[in-house]
ZAZA-921492 format. One line per 3 residues: number of its first residue (from 0); for each residue x, y, z of C-alpha. Coordinates in steps of 0.2 Angstrom, whole numbers, always signed. Layout:
// residues N
NUM = X/Y/Z; ...
// end
This chain:
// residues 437
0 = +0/+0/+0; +14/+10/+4; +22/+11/-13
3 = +5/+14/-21; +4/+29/-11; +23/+33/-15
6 = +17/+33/-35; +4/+43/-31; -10/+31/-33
9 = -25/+33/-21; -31/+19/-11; -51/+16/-15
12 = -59/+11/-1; -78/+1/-10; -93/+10/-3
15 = -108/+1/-5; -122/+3/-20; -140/+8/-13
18 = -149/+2/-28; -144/-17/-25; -144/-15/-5
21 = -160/-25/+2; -151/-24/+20; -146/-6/+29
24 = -128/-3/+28; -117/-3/+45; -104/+9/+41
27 = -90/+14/+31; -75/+2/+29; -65/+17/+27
30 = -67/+20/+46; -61/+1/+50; -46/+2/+36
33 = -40/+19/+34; -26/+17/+46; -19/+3/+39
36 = -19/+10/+21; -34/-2/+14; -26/-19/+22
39 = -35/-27/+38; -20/-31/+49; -28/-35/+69
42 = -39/-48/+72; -50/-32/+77; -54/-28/+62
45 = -58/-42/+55; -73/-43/+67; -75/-24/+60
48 = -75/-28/+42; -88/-43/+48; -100/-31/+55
51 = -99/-16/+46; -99/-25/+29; -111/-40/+32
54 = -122/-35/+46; -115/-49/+58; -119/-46/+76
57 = -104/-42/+89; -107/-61/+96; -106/-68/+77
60 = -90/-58/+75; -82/-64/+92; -85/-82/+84
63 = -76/-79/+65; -63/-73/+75; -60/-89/+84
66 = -65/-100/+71; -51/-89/+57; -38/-102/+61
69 = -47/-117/+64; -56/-116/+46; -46/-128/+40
72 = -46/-142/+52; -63/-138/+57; -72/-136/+40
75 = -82/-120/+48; -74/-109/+33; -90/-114/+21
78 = -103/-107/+33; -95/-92/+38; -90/-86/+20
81 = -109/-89/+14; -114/-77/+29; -101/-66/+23
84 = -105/-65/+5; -124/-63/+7; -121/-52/+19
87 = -110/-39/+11; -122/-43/-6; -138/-39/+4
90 = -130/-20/+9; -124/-17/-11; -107/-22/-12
93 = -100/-30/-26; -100/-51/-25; -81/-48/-32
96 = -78/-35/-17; -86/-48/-6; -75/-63/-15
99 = -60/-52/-11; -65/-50/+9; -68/-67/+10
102 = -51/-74/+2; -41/-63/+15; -52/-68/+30
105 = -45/-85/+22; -26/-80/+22; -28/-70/+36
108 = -32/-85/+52; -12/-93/+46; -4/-74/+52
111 = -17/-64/+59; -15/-55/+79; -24/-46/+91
114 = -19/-25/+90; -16/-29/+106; +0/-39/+103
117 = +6/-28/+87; +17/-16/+101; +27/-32/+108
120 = +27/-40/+91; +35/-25/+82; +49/-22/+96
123 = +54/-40/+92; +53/-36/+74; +62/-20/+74
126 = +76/-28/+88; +80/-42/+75; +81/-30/+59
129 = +93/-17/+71; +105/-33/+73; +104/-41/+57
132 = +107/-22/+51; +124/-20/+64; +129/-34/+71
135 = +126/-47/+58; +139/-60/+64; +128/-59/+82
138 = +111/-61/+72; +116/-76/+62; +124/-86/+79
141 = +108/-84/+88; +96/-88/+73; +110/-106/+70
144 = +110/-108/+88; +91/-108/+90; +90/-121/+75
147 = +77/-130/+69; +65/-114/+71; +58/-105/+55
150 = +58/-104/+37; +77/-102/+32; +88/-117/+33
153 = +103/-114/+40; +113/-115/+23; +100/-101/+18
156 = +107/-93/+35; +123/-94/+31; +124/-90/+14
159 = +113/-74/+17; +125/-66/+31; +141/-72/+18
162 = +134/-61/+4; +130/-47/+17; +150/-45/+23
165 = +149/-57/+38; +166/-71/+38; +158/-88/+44
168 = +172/-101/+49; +168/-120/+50; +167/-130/+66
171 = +185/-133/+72; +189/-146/+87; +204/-134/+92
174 = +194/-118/+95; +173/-123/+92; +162/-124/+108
177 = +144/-133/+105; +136/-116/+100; +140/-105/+84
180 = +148/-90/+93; +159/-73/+87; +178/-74/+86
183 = +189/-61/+89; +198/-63/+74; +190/-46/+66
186 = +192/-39/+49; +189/-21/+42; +169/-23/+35
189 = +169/-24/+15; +166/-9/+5; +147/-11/-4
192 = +131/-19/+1; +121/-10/+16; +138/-13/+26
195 = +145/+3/+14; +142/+17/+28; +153/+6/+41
198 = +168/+1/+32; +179/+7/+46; +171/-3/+60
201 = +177/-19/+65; +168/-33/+61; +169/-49/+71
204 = +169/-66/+62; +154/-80/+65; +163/-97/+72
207 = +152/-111/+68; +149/-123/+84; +149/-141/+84
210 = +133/-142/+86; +133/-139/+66; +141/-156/+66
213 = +126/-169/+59; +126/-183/+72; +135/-177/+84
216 = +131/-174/+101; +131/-161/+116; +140/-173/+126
219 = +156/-177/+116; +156/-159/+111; +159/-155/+128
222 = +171/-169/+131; +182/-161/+119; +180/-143/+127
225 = +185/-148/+143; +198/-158/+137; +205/-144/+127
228 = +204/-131/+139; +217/-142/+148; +231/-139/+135
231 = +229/-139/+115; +226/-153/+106; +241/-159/+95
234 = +235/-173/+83; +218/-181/+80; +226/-198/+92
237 = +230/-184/+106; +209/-177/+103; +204/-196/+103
240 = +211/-200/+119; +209/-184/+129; +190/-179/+121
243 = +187/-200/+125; +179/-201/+108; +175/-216/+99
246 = +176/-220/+80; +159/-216/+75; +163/-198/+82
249 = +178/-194/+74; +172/-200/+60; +158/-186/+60
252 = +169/-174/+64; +182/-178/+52; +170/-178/+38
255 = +162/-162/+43; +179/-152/+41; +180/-151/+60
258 = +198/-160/+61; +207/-150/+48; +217/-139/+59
261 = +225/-156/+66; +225/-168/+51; +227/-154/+36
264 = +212/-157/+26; +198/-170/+26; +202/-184/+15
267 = +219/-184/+29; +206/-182/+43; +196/-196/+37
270 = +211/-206/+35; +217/-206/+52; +199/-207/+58
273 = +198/-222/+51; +212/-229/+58; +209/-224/+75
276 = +211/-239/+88; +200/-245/+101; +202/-237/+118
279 = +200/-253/+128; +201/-271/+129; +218/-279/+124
282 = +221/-270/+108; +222/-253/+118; +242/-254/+121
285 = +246/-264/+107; +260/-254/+96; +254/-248/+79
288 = +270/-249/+68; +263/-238/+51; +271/-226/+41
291 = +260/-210/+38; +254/-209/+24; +251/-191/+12
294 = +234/-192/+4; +231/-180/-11; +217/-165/-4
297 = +199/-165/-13; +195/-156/-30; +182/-141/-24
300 = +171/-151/-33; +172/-167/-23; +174/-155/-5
303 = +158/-146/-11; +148/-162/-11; +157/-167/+5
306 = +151/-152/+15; +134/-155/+8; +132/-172/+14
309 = +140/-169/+32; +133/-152/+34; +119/-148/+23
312 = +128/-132/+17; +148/-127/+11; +157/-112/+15
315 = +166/-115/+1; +160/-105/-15; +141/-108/-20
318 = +140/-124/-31; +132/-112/-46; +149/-102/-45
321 = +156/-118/-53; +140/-121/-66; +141/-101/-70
324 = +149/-103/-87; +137/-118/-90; +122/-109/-87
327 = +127/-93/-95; +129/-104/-113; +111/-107/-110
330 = +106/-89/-109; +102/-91/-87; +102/-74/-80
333 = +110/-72/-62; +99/-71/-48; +107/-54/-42
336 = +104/-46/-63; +88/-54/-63; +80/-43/-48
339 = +87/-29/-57; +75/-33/-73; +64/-20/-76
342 = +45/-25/-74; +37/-38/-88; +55/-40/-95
345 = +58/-59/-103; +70/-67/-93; +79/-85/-88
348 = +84/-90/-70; +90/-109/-64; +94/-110/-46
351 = +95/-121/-33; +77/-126/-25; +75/-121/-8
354 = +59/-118/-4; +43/-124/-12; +24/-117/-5
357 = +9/-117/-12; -5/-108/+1; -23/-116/+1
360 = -27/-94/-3; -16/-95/-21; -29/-104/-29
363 = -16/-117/-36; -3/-105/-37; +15/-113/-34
366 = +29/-102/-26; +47/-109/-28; +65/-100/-21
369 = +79/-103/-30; +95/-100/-24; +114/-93/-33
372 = +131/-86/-29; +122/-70/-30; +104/-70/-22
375 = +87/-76/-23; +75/-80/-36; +56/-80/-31
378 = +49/-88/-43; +28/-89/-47; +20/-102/-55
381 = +1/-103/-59; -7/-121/-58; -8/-123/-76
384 = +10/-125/-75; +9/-136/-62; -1/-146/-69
387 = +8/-148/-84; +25/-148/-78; +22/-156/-58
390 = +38/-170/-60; +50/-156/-64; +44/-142/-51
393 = +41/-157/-36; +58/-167/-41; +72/-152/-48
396 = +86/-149/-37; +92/-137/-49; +79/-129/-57
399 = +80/-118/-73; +64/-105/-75; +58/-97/-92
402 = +48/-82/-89; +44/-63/-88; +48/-53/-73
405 = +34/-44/-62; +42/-30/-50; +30/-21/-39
408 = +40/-8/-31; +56/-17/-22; +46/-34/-23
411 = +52/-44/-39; +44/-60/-44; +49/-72/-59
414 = +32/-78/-67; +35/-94/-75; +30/-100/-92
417 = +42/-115/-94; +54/-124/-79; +67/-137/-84
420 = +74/-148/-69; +95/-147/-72; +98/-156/-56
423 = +109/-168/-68; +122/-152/-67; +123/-155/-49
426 = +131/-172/-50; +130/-179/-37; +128/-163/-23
429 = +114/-167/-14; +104/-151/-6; +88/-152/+3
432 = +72/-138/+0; +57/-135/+13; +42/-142/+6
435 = +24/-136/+8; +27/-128/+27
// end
């Protein structure tokens, strides 16, 4: 609404039509949405809109109210748009203004709040922008130490804060805790992104905590803390035995780069991992007479599908850095130059699938992230699409989108015409999307 008014566009708010009203009118909807520029926001005036517009009585209100999230589970969504619709047609408004009213009734019961808890909710909300705006490194700790909770995956996370100045190091044995925290190894904040006016603060890098270490657990994490904070660990036999960890566990750490400062790379991590020997029984003093052996290091390749399986993410560069030339031959336009596109432009975009959602409100509609090196794609596809094209928008990995580009204000959305699943270009990468939350 904001940037409708910021073009100058007014913001109509419908009146009703005497000639069609067989029922009295309540009011004026302007009076319930004025202040929220035409959108009903509060559970309040929800029950406004309900009275004003379709003559319900305060009780009857009271009780769309309570039944708005439940519509779903309950079934009670049929009765209560029927009473809305002939309601609002009695008093003269339009069956597609009433249509409208009921489809964000609809959407409203999966977000919608009481005025009463806007204040509390908007101190949270303006708290976490202030952080993610200046401390960035603290923002994306907390939100990786609080996983699993909300919508971004914490490669999402992590590649987000990456893009926006922040240094994130892996999980290491000799300096990790359980939790993700900062590290004192600061750096001078990069020139560009919203970081631009700041370039002469100090930035604190993100340490990633063992925690980000699939399989492993609270209590060997601690183990090796404690152990570590007697004196330094010197080689992956000396964290074994102090840290008490058994072959499963190194083997986790090993493969989740977390033994690299001691063994110089994770194929040599790996290695010795795997030729750790059992702490007890009569094999534990038995001498091991072996010559070390020097194992070549990984192609970047090979350690991006390694950090993928352990972690679920790389801090590595993206995997489309590497399939950039590849995709440029087939005309796919980078995220970051796509949502520079001016509005209803013809354009291409492939990315990695991160996030599929199709709301019971979109009438079909399909909405799919895809992810670069430089940013997000928001791609929108209508259900004749998925209909036609449902293996390739359920089953890509890597997903290539033909389309034209709809920008509305800062918001930018890539309608799709054709998709092509490219998840053969990934090899054998595996990456993981949220489905249908």
């Amino acid at each position: 609404a904001r940037e409708r008014l910021a073009r100058g566009e007014a913001i109509s708010y419908p009146a009703p039509d005497p000639a069609r009203a067989t029922a009295p009118a309540g009011g004026d909807i302007r009076s319930v949405l004025e202040r929220t520029l035409g959108v009903p926001i509060f559970q309040e005036q929800v029950m406004q809109l309900a009275i004003v517009a379709a003559g319900f009585s305060p009780g009857e209100a009271d009780q769309l109210r309570r039944s708005m999230g439940a519509w779903r589970r309950q079934g009670e969504l049929e009765r209560y748009q029927q009473q809305l619709i002939d309601g609002m047609l009695a008093r003269g408004y339009s069956p597609e203004f009433a249509d409208q009213i009921c489809r964000q009734i609809q959407g409203f019961g999966s977000y919608g709040f009481p005025e009463s808890h806007a204040a509390s909710f908007a101190l949270l909300v303006y708290f976490s922008a202030w952080l993610k705006r200046f401390e960035p490194a603290a923002f994306l700790c907390a939100l990786l130490n609080s996983q699993p909770m909300g919508f971004y995956s914490p490669s999402q996370l992590i590649q987000d804060a990456r893009r926006h100045g922040v240094e994130v190091l892996g999980a290491d044995v000799t300096v990790s805790g359980w939790d993700c925290a900062l590290e004192g190894r600061s750096r001078e904040a990069p020139a560009g992104g919203h970081l631009e006016g700041y370039r002469r603060a100090r930035l604190p890098a993100a340490r990633l905590g063992l925690r980000m270490v699939k399989g492993l657990s609270i209590e060997a994490a601690e183990r090796i803390v404690l152990a570590r904070g007697r004196r330094p660990f010197g080689t992956v036999d000396d964290l074994a035995a102090r840290a008490r960890l058994d072959a499963r566990e190194l083997r986790l750490l090993a493969a989740a780069g977390a033994l690299v400062s001691l063994a110089g790379h994770r194929r040599q991590a790996l290695w010795q991992a795997a030729g750790e020997r059992p702490r007890h029984g009569v094999l534990a003093e038995a001498p091991v007479d072996e010559a070390p052996l020097a194992l070549p290091a990984a192609s970047e390749g090979e350690e991006l599908v390694a950090d993928y399986a352990a972690l679920g993410f790389t801090l590595g560069r993206h995997p489309l850095t590497l399939l950039r030339e590849h995709l440029a031959s087939l005309r796919f336009v980078p995220a970051g130059e796509l949502n520079d596109y001016p509005d209803r432009k013809l354009a291409r975009g492939a990315g990695i699938v991160t996030c599929r959602q199709r709301p019971s409100t979109a009438k079909g509609t399909m909405f799919v992230t895809l992810e670069d090196e430089t940013g997000l794609v928001n791609v929108v596809v209508h259900h004749a699409l998925v209909d036609r094209q449902r293996r390739e928008l359920l089953g890509a990995r890597l997903l290539g989108v033909f389309g034209q580009i709809r920008r509305e204000g800062r918001v930018v959305h890539l309608v799709a015409s054709r998709v092509v699943d490219h998840s053969a270009l990934l090899g054998q990468l595996v990456t993981h999307a949220r489905n249908f939350h």
